[in-house]
mmCIF file of the N, C-alpha and C atoms, coordinates in Angstrom:
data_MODEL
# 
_entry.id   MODEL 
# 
loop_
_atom_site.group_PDB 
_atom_site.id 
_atom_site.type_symbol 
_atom_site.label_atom_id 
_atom_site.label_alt_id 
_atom_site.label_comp_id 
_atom_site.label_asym_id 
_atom_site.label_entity_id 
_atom_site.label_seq_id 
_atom_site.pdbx_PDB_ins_code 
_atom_site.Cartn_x 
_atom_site.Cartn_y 
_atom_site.Cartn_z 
_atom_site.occupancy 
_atom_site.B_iso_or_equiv 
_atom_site.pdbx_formal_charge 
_atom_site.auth_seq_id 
_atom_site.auth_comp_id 
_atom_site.auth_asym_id 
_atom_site.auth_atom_id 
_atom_site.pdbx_PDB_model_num 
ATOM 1   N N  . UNK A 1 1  ? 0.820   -1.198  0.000  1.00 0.00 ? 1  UNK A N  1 
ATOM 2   C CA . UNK A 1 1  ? 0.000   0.000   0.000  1.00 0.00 ? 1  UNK A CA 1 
ATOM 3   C C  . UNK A 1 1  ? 0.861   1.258   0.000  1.00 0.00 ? 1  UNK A C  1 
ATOM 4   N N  . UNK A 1 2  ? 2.294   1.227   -0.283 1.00 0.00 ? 2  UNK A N  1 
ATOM 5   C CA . UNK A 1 2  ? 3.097   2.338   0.195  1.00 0.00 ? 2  UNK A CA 1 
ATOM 6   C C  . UNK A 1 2  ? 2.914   3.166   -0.904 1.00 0.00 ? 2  UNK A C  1 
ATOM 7   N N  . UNK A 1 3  ? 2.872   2.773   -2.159 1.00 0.00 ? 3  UNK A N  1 
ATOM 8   C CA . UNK A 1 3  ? 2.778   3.242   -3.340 1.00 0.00 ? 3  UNK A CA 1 
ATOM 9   C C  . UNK A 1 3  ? 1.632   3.950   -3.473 1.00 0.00 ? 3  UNK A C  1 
ATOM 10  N N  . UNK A 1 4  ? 0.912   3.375   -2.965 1.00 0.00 ? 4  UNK A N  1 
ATOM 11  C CA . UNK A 1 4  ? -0.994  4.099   -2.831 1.00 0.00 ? 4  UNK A CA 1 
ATOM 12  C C  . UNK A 1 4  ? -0.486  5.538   -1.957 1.00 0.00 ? 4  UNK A C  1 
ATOM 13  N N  . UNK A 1 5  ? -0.320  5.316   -1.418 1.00 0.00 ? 5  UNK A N  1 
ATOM 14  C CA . UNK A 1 5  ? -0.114  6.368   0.023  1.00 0.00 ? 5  UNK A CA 1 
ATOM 15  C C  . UNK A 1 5  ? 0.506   7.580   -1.029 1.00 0.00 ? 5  UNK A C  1 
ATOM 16  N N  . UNK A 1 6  ? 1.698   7.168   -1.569 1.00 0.00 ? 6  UNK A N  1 
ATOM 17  C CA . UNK A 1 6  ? 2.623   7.821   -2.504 1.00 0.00 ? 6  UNK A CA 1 
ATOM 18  C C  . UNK A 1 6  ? 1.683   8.873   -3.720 1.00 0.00 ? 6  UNK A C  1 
ATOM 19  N N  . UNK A 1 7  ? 0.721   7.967   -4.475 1.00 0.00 ? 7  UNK A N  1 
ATOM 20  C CA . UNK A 1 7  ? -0.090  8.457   -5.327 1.00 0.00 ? 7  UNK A CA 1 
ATOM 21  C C  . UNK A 1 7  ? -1.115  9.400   -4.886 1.00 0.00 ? 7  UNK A C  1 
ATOM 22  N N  . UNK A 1 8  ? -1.859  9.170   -3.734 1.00 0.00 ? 8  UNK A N  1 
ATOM 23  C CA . UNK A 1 8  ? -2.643  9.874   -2.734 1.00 0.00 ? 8  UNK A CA 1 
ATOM 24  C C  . UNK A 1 8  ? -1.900  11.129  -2.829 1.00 0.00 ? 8  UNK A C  1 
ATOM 25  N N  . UNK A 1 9  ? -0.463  11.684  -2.322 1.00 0.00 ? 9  UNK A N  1 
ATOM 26  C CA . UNK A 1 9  ? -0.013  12.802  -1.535 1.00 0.00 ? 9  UNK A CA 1 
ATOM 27  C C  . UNK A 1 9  ? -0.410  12.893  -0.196 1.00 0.00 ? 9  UNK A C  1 
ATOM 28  N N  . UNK A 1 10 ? -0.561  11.964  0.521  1.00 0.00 ? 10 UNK A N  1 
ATOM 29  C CA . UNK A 1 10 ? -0.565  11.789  1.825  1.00 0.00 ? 10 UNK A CA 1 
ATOM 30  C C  . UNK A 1 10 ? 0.147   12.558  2.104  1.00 0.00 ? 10 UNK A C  1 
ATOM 31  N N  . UNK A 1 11 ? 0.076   13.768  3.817  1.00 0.00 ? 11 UNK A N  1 
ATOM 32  C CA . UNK A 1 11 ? 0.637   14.287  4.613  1.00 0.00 ? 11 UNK A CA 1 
ATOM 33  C C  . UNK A 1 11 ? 1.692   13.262  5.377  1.00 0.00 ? 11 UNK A C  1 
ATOM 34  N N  . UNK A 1 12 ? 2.779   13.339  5.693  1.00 0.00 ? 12 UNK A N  1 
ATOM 35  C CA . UNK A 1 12 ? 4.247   12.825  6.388  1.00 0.00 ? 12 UNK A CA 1 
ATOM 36  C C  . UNK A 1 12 ? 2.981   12.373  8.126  1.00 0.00 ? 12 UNK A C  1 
ATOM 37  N N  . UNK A 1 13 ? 3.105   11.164  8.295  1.00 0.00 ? 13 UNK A N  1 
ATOM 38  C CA . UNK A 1 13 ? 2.320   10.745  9.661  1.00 0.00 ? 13 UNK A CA 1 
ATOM 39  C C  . UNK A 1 13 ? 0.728   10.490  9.107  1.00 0.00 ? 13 UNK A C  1 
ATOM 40  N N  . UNK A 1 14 ? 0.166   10.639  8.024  1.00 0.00 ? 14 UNK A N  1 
ATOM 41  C CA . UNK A 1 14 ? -0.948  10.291  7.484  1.00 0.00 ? 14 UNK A CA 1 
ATOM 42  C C  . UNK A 1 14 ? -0.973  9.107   7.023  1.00 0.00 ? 14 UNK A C  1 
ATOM 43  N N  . UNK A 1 15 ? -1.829  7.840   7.536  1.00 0.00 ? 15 UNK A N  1 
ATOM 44  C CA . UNK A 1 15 ? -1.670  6.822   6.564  1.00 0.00 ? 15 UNK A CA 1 
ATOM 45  C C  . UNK A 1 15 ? -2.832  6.213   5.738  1.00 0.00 ? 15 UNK A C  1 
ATOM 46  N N  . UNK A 1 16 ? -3.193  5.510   4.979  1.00 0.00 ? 16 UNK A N  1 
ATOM 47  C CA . UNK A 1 16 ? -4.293  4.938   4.299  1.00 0.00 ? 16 UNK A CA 1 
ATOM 48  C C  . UNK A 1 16 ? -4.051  3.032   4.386  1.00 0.00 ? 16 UNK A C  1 
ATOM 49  N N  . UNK A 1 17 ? -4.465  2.781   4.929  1.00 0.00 ? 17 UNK A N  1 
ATOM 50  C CA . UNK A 1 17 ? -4.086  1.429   5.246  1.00 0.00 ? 17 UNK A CA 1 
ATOM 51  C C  . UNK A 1 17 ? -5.258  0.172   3.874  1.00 0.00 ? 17 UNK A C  1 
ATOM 52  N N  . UNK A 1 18 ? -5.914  1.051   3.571  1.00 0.00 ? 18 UNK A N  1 
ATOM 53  C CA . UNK A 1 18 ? -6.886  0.027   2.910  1.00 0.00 ? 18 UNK A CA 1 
ATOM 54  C C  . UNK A 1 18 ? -8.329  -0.217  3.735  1.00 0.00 ? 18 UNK A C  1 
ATOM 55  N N  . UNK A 1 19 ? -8.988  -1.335  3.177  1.00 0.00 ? 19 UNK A N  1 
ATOM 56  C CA . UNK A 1 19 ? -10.184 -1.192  3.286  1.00 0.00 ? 19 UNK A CA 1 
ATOM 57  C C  . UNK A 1 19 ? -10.440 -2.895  4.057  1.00 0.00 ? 19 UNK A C  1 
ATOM 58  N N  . UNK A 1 20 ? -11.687 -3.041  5.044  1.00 0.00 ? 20 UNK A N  1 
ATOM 59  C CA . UNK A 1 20 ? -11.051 -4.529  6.133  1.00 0.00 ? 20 UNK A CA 1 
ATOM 60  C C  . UNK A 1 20 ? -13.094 -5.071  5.734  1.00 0.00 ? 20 UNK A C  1 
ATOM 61  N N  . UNK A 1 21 ? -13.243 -6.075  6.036  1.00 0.00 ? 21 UNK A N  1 
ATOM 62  C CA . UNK A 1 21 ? -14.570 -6.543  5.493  1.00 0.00 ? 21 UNK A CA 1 
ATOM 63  C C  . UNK A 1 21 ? -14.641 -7.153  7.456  1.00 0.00 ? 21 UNK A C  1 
ATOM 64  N N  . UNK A 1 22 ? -16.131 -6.894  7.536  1.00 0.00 ? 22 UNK A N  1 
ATOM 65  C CA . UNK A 1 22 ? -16.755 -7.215  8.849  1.00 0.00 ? 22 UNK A CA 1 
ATOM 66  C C  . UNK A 1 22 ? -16.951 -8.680  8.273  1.00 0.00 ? 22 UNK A C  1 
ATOM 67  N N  . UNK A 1 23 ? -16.725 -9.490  9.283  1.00 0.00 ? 23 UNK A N  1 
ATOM 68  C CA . UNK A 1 23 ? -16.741 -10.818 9.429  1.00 0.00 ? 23 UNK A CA 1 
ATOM 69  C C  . UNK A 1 23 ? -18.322 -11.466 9.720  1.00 0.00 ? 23 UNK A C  1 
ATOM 70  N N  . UNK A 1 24 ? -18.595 -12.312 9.384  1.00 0.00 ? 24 UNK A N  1 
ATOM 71  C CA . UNK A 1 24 ? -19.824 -13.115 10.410 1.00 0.00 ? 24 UNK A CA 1 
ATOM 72  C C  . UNK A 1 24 ? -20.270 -12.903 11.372 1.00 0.00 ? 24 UNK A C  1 
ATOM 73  N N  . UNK A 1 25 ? -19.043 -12.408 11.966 1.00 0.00 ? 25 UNK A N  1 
ATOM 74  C CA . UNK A 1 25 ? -19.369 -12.231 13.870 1.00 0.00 ? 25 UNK A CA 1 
ATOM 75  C C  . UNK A 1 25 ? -19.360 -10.923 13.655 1.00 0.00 ? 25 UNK A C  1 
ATOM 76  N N  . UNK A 1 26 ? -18.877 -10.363 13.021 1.00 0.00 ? 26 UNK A N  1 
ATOM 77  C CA . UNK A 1 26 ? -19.146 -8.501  13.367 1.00 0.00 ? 26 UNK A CA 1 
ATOM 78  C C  . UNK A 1 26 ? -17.593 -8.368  13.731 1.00 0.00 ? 26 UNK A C  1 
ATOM 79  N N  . UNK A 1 27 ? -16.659 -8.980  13.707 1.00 0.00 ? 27 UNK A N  1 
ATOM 80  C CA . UNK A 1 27 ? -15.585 -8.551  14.155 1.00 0.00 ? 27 UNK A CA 1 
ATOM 81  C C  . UNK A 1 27 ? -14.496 -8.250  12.551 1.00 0.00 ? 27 UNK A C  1 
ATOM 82  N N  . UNK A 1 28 ? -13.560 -7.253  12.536 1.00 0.00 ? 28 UNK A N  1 
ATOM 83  C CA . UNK A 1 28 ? -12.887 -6.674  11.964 1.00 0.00 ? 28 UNK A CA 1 
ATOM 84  C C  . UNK A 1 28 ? -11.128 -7.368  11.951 1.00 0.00 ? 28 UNK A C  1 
ATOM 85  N N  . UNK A 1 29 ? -10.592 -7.252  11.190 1.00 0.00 ? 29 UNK A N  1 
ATOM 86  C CA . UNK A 1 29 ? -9.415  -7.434  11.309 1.00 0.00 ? 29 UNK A CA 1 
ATOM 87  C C  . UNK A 1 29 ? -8.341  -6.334  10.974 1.00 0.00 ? 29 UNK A C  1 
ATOM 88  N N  . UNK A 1 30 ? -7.345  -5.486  12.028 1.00 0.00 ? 30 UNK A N  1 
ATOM 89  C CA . UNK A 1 30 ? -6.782  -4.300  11.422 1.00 0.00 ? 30 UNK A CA 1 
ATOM 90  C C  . UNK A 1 30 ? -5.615  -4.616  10.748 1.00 0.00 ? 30 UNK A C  1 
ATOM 91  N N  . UNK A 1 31 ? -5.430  -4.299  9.521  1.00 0.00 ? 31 UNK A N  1 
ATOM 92  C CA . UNK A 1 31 ? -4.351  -4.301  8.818  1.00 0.00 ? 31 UNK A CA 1 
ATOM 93  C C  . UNK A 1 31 ? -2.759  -4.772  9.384  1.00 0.00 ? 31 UNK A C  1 
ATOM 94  N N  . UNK A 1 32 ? -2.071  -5.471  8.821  1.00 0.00 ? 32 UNK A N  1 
ATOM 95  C CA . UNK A 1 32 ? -0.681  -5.928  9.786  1.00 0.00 ? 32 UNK A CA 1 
ATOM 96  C C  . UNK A 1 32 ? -0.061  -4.702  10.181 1.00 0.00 ? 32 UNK A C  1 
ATOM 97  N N  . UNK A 1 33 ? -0.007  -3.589  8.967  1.00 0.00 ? 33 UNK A N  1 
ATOM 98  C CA . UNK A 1 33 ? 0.943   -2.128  9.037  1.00 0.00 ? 33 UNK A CA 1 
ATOM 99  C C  . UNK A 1 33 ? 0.269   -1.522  9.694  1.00 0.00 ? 33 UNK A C  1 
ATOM 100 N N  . UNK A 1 34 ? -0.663  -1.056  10.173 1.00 0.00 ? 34 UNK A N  1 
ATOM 101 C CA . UNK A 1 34 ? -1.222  -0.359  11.592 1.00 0.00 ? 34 UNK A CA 1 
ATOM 102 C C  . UNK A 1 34 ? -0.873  -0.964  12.527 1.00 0.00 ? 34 UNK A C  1 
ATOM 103 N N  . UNK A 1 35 ? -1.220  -2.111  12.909 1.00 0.00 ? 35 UNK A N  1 
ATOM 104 C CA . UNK A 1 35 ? -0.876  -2.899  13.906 1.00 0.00 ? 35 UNK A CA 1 
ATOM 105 C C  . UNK A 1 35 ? 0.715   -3.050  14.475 1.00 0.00 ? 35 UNK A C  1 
ATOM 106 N N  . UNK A 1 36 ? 1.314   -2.856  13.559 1.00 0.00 ? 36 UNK A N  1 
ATOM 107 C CA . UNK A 1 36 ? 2.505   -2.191  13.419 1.00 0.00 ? 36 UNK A CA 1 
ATOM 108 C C  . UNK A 1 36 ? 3.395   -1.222  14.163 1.00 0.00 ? 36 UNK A C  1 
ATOM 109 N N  . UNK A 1 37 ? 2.676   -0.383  13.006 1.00 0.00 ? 37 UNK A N  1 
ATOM 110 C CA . UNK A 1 37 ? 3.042   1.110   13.445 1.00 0.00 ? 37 UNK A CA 1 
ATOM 111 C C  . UNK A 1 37 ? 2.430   1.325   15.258 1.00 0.00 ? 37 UNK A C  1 
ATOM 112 N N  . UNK A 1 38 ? 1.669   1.015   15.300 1.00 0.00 ? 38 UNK A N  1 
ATOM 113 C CA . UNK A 1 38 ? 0.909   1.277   16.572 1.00 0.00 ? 38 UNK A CA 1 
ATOM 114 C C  . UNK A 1 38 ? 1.370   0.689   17.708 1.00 0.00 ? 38 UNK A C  1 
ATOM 115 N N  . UNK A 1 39 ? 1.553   -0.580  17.293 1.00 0.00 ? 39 UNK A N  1 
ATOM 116 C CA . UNK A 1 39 ? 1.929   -1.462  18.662 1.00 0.00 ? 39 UNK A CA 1 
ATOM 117 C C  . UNK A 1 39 ? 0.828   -2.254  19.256 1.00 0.00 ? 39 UNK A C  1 
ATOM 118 N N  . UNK A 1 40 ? -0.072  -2.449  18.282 1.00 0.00 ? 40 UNK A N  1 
ATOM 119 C CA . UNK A 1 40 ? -1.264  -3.153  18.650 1.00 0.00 ? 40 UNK A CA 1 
ATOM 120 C C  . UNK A 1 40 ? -1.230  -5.009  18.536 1.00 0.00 ? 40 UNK A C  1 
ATOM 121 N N  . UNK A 1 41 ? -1.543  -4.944  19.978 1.00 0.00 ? 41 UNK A N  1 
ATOM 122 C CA . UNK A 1 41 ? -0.816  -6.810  19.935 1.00 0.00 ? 41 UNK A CA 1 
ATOM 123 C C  . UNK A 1 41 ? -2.307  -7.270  20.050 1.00 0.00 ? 41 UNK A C  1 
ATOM 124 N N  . UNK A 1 42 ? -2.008  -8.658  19.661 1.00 0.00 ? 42 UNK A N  1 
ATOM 125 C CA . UNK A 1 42 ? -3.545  -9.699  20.469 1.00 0.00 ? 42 UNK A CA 1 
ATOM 126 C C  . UNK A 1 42 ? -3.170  -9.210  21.821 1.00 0.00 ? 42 UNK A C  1 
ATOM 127 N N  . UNK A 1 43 ? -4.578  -9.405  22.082 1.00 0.00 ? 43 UNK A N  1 
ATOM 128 C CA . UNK A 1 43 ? -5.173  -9.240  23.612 1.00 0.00 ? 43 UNK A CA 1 
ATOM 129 C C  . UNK A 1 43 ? -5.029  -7.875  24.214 1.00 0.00 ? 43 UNK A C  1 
ATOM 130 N N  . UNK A 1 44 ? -4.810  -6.468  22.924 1.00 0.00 ? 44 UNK A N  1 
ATOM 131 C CA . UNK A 1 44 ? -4.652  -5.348  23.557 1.00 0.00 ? 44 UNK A CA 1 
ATOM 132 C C  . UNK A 1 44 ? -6.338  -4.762  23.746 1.00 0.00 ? 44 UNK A C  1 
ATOM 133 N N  . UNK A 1 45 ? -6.203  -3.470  24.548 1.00 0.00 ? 45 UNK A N  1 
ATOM 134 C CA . UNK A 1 45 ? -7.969  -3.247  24.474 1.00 0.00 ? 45 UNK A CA 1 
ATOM 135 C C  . UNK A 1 45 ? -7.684  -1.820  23.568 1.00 0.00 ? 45 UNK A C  1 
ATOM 136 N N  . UNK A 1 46 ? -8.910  -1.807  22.694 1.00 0.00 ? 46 UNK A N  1 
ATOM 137 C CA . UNK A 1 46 ? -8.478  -0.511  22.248 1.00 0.00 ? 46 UNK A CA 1 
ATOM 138 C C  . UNK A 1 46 ? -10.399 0.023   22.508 1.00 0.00 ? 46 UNK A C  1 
ATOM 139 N N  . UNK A 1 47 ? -10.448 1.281   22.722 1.00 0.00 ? 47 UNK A N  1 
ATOM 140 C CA . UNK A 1 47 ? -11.651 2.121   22.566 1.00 0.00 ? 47 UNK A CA 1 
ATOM 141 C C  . UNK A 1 47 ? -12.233 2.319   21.158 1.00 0.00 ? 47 UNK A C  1 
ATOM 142 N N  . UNK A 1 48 ? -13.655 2.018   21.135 1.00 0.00 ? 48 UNK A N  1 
ATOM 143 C CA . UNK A 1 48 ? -14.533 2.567   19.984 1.00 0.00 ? 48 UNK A CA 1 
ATOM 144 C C  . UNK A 1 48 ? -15.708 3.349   20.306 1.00 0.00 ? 48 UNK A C  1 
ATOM 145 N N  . UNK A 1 49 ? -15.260 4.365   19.477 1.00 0.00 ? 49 UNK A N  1 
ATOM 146 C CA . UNK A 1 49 ? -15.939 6.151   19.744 1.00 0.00 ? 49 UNK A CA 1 
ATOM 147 C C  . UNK A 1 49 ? -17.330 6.024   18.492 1.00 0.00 ? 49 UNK A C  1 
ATOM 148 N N  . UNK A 1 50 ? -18.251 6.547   18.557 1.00 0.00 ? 50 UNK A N  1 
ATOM 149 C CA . UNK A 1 50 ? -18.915 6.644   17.486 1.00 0.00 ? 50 UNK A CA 1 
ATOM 150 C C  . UNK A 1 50 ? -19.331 7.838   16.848 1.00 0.00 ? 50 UNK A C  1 
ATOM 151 N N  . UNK A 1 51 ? -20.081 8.278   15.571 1.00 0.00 ? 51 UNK A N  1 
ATOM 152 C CA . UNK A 1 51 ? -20.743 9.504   15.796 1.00 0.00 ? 51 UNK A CA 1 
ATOM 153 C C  . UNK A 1 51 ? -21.825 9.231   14.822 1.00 0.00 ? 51 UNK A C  1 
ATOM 154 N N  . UNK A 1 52 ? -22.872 9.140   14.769 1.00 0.00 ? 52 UNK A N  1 
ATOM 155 C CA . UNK A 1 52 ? -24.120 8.860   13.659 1.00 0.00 ? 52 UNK A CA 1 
ATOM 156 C C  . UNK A 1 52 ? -23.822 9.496   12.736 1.00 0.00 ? 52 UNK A C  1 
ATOM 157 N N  . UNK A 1 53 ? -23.134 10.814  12.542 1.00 0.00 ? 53 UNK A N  1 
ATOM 158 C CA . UNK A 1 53 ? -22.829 11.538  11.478 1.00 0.00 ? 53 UNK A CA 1 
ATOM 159 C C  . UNK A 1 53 ? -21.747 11.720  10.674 1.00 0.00 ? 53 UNK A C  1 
ATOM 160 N N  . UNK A 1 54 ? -20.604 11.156  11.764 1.00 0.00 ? 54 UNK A N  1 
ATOM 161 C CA . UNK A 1 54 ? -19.164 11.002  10.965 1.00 0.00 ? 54 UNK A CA 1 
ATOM 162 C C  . UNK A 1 54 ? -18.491 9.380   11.355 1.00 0.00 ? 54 UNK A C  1 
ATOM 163 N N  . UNK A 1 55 ? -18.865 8.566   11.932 1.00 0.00 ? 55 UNK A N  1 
ATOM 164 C CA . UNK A 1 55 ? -18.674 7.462   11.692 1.00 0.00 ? 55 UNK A CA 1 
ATOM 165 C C  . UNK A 1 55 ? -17.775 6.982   12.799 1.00 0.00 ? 55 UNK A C  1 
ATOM 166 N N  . UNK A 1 56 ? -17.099 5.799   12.706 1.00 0.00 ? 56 UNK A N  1 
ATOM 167 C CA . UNK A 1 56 ? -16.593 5.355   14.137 1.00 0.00 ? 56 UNK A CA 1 
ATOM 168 C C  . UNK A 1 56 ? -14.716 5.964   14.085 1.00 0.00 ? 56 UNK A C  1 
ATOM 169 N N  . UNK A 1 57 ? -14.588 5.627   15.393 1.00 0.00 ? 57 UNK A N  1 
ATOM 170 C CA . UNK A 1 57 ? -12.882 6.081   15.662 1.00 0.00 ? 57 UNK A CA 1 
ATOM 171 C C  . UNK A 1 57 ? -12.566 4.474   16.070 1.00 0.00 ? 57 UNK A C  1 
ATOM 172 N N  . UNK A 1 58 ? -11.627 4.230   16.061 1.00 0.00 ? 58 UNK A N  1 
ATOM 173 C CA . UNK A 1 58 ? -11.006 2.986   16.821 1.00 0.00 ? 58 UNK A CA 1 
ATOM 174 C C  . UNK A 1 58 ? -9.441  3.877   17.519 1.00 0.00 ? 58 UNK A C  1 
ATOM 175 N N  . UNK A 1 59 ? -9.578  3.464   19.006 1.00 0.00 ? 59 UNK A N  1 
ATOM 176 C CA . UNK A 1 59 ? -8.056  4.604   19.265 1.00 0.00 ? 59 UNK A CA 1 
ATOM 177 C C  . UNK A 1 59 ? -7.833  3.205   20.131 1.00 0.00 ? 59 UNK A C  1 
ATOM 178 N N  . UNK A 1 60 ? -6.151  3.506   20.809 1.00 0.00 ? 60 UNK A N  1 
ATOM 179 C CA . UNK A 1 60 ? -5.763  3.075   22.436 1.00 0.00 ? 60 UNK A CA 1 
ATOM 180 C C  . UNK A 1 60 ? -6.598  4.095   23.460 1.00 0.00 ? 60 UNK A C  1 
ATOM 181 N N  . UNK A 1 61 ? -6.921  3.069   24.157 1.00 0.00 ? 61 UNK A N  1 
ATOM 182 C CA . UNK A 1 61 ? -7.609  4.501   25.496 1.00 0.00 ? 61 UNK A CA 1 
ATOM 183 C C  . UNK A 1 61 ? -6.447  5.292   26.166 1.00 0.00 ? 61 UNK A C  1 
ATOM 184 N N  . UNK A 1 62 ? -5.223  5.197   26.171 1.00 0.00 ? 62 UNK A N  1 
ATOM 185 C CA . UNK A 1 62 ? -4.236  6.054   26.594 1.00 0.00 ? 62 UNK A CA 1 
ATOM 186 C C  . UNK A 1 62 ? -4.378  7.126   25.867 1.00 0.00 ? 62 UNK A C  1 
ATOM 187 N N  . UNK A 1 63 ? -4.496  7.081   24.505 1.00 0.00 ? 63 UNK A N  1 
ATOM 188 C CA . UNK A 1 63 ? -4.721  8.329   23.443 1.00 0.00 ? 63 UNK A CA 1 
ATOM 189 C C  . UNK A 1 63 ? -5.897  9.171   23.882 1.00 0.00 ? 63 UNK A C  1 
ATOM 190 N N  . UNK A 1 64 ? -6.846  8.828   24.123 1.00 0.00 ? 64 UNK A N  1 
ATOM 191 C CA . UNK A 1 64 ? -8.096  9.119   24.512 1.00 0.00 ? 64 UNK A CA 1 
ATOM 192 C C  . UNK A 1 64 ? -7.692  9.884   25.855 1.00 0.00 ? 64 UNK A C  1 
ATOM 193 N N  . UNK A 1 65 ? -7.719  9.371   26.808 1.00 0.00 ? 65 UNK A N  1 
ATOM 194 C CA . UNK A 1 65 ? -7.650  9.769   27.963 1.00 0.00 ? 65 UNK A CA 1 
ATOM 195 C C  . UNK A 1 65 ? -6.538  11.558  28.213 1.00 0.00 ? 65 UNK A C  1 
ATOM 196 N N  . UNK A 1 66 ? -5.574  11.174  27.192 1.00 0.00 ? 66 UNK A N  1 
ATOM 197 C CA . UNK A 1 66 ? -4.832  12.023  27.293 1.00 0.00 ? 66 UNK A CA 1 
ATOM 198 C C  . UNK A 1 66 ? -5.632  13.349  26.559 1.00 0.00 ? 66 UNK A C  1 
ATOM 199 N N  . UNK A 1 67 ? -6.708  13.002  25.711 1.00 0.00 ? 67 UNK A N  1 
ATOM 200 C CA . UNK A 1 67 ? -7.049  14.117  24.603 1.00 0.00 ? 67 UNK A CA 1 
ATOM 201 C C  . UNK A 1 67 ? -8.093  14.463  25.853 1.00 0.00 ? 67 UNK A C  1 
ATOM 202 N N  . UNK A 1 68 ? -9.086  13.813  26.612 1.00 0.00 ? 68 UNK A N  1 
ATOM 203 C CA . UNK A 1 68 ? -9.919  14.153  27.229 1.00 0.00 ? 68 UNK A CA 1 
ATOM 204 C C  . UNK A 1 68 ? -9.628  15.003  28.542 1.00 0.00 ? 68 UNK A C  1 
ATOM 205 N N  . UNK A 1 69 ? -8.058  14.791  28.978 1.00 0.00 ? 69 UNK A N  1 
ATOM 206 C CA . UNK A 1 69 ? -7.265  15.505  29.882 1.00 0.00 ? 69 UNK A CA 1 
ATOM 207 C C  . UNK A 1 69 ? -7.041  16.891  29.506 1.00 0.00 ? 69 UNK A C  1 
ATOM 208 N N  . UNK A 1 70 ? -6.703  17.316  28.008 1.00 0.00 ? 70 UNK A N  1 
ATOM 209 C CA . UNK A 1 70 ? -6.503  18.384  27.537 1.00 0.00 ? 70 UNK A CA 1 
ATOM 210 C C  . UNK A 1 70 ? -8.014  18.997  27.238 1.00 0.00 ? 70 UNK A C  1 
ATOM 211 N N  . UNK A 1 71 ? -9.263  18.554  27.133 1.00 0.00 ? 71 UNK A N  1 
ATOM 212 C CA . UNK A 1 71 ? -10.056 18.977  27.091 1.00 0.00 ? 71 UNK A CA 1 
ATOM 213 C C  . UNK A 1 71 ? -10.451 19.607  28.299 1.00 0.00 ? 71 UNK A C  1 
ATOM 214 N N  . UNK A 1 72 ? -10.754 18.882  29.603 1.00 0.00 ? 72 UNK A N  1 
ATOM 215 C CA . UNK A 1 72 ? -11.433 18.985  30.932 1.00 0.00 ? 72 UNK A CA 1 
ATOM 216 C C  . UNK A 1 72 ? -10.370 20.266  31.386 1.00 0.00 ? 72 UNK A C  1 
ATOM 217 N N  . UNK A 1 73 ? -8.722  20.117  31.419 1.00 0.00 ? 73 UNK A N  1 
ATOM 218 C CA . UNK A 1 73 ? -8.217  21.546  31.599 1.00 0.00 ? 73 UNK A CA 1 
ATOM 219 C C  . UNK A 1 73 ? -8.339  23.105  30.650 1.00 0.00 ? 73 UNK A C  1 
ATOM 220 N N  . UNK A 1 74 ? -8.914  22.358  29.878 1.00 0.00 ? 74 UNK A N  1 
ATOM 221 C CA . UNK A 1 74 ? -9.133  23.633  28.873 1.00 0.00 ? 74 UNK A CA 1 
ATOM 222 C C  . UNK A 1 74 ? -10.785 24.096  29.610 1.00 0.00 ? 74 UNK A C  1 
ATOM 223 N N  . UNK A 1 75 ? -11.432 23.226  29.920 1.00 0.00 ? 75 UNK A N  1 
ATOM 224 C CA . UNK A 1 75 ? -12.908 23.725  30.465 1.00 0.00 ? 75 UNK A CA 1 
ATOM 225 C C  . UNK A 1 75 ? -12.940 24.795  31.826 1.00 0.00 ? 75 UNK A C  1 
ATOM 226 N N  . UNK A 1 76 ? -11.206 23.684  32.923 1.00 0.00 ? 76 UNK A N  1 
ATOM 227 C CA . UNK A 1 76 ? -11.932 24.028  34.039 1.00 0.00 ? 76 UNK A CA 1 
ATOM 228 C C  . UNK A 1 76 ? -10.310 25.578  33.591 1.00 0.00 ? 76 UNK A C  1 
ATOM 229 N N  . UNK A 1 77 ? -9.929  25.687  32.690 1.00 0.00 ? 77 UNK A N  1 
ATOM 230 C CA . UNK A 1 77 ? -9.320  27.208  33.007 1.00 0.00 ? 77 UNK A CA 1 
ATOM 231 C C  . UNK A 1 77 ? -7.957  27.024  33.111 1.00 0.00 ? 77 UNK A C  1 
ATOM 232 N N  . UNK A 1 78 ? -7.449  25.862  33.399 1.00 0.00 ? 78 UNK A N  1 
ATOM 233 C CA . UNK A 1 78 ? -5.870  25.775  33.734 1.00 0.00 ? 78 UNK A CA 1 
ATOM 234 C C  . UNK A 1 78 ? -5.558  25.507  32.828 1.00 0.00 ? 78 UNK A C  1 
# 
């Protein structure tokens, strides 16, 4: 897919990994090169965000937590 990425003009840290088919069970399989890049092993937990209007996120909850940290201090002023 590097070549895709290449043709795209992807931004440097932007990636396009391709496209994953929901299984029988409803379960997904993420690409080897995300899994990768990320550090995503069997048996890791990762968070799924939704939005009816823009569609789902899949993150680590460390990522999360940290964005929701910068939010709640931005609310309460510090």
């Amino acid at each position: 897919m590097a070549r895709g990425k290449q043709i795209l003009g992807l931004p440097k840290g932007k990636h396009l990994f391709g496209t994953v088919r929901i299984g029988e069970k409803g379960q997904i399989v993420i690409p080897k090169e995300a899994r990768e890049l990320f550090g995503i092993s069997p048996g890791d937990t990762l968070l799924v965000l939704g939005d009816e209007s823009c569609g789902i996120i899949i993150s680590r909850p460390d990522v999360m937590t940290e964005a929701a940290g910068k939010v709640f201090r931005r609310i309460d002023g510090s």
